[in-house]
C-alpha positions as CSV (number, residue, x, y, z in Angstrom):
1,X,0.9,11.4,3.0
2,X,-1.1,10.3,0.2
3,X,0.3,6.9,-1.8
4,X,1.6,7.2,-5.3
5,X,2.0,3.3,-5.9
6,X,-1.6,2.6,-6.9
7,X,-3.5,0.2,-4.2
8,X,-4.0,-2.9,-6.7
9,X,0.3,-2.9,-7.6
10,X,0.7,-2.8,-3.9
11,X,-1.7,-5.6,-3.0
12,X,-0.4,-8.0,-5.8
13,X,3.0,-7.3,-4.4
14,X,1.9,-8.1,-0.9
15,X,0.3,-11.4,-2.0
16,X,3.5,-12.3,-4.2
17,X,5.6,-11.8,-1.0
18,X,3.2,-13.6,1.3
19,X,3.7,-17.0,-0.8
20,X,7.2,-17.3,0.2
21,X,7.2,-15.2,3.5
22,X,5.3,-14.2,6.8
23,X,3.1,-11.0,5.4
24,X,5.0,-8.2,6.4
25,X,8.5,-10.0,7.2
26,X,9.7,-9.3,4.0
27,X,9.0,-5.8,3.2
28,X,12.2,-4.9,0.6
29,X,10.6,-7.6,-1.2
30,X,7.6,-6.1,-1.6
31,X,9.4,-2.8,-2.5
32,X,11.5,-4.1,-5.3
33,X,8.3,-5.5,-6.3
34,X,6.7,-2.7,-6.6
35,X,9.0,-0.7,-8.5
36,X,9.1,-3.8,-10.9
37,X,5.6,-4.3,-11.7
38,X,5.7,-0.3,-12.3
39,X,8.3,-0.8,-15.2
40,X,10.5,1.5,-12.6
41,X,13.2,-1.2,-12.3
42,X,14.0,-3.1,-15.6
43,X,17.2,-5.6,-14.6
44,X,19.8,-2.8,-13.8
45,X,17.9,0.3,-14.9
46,X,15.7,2.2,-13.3
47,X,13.2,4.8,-14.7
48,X,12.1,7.0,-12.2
49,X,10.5,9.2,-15.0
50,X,7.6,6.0,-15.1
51,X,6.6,7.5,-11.9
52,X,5.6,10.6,-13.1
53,X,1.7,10.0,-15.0
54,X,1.1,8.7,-11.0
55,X,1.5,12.0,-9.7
56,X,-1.0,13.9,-12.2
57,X,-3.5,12.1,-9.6
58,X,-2.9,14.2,-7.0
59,X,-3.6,18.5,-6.7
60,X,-1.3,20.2,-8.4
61,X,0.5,21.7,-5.2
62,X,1.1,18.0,-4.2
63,X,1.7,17.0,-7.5
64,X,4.5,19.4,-7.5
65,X,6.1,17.9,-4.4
66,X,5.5,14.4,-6.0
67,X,7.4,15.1,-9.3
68,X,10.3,17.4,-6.9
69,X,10.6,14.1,-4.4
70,X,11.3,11.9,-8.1
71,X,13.5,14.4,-9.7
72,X,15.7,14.5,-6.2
73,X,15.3,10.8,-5.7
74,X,16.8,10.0,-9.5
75,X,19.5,12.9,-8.4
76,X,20.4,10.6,-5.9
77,X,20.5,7.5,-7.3
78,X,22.7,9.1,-10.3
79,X,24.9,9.6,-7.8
80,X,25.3,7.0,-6.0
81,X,27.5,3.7,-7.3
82,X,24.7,0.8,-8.1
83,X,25.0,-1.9,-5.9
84,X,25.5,-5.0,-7.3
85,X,25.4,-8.9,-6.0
86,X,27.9,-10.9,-6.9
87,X,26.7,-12.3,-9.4
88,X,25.8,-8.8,-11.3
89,X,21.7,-9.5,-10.3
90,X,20.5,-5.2,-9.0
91,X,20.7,-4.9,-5.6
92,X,17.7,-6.7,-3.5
93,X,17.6,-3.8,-1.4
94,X,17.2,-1.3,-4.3
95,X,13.2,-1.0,-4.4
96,X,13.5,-0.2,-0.8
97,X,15.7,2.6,-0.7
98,X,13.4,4.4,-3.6
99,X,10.5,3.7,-1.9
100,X,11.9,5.3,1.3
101,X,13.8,8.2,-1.0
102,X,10.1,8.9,-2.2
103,X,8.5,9.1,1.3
104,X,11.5,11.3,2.5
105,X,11.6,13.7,0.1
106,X,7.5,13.8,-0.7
107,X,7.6,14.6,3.2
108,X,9.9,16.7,3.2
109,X,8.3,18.9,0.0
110,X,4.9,18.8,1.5
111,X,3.1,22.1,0.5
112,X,2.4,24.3,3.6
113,X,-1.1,24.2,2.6
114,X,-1.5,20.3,3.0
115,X,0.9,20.4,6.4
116,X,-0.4,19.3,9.7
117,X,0.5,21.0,12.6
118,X,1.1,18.5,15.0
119,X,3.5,18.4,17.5
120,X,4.9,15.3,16.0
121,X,5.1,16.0,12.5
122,X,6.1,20.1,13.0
123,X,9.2,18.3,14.9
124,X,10.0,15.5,12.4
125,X,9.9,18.3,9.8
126,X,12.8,20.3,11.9
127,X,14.9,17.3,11.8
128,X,14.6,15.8,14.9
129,X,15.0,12.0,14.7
130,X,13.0,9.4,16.6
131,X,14.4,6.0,17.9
């Protein structure tokens, strides 16, 4: 699946992280981070519609998938009650659920023409789950 968070946001994030943390241990960091840096998450908003000039980087079958995965993703978080800390801060979690909304639904709008038949992916694409 190709990335839609360019390399250089994802590397600044990783470093930012690393400061405080193991690299790696503290990976919703890094996601809220992300989504920050991107002007995706302001406080309590988010603006999933940022995401879209990312997309017009990829071939316009993917590109579709890519603007389908955000438009189902902001569906979803529409929906779904904001979680809040006690203290009204977003949700620390909330840059890691999109990021993994994205990857879901990107994978899961993947143009025939870009799938890879593997035995693995053709049986994560019917649904089966893995441990």
């Amino acid at each position: 699946m190709e990335q839609l968070i360019p390399r250089h946001v994802r590397t600044k994030c990783q470093e930012k992280a690393a400061v405080h943390h193991n690299p790696g241990f503290m990976a919703y960091e890094v996601a809220h981070c992300l989504f920050e840096e991107l002007e995706v998450i302001d406080g309590e908003k988010v603006h999933l519609d940022k995401l879209y000039p990312l997309a017009e980087q990829f071939p316009v079958d993917y590109r579709q998938a890519v603007r389908r995965a955000i438009d189902e993703c902001d569906e979803r978080l529409k929906n779904s009650k904001q979680e809040k800390l006690a203290d009204g801060k977003q949700c620390p979690m909330l840059g890691s659920k999109l990021e993994n909304c994205l990857n879901k639904a990107t994978f899961n709008n993947c143009p025939n023409s870009r799938w890879r038949a593997s035995i693995t992916c053709n049986k994560v694409r019917e649904g089966l789950e893995f441990c």
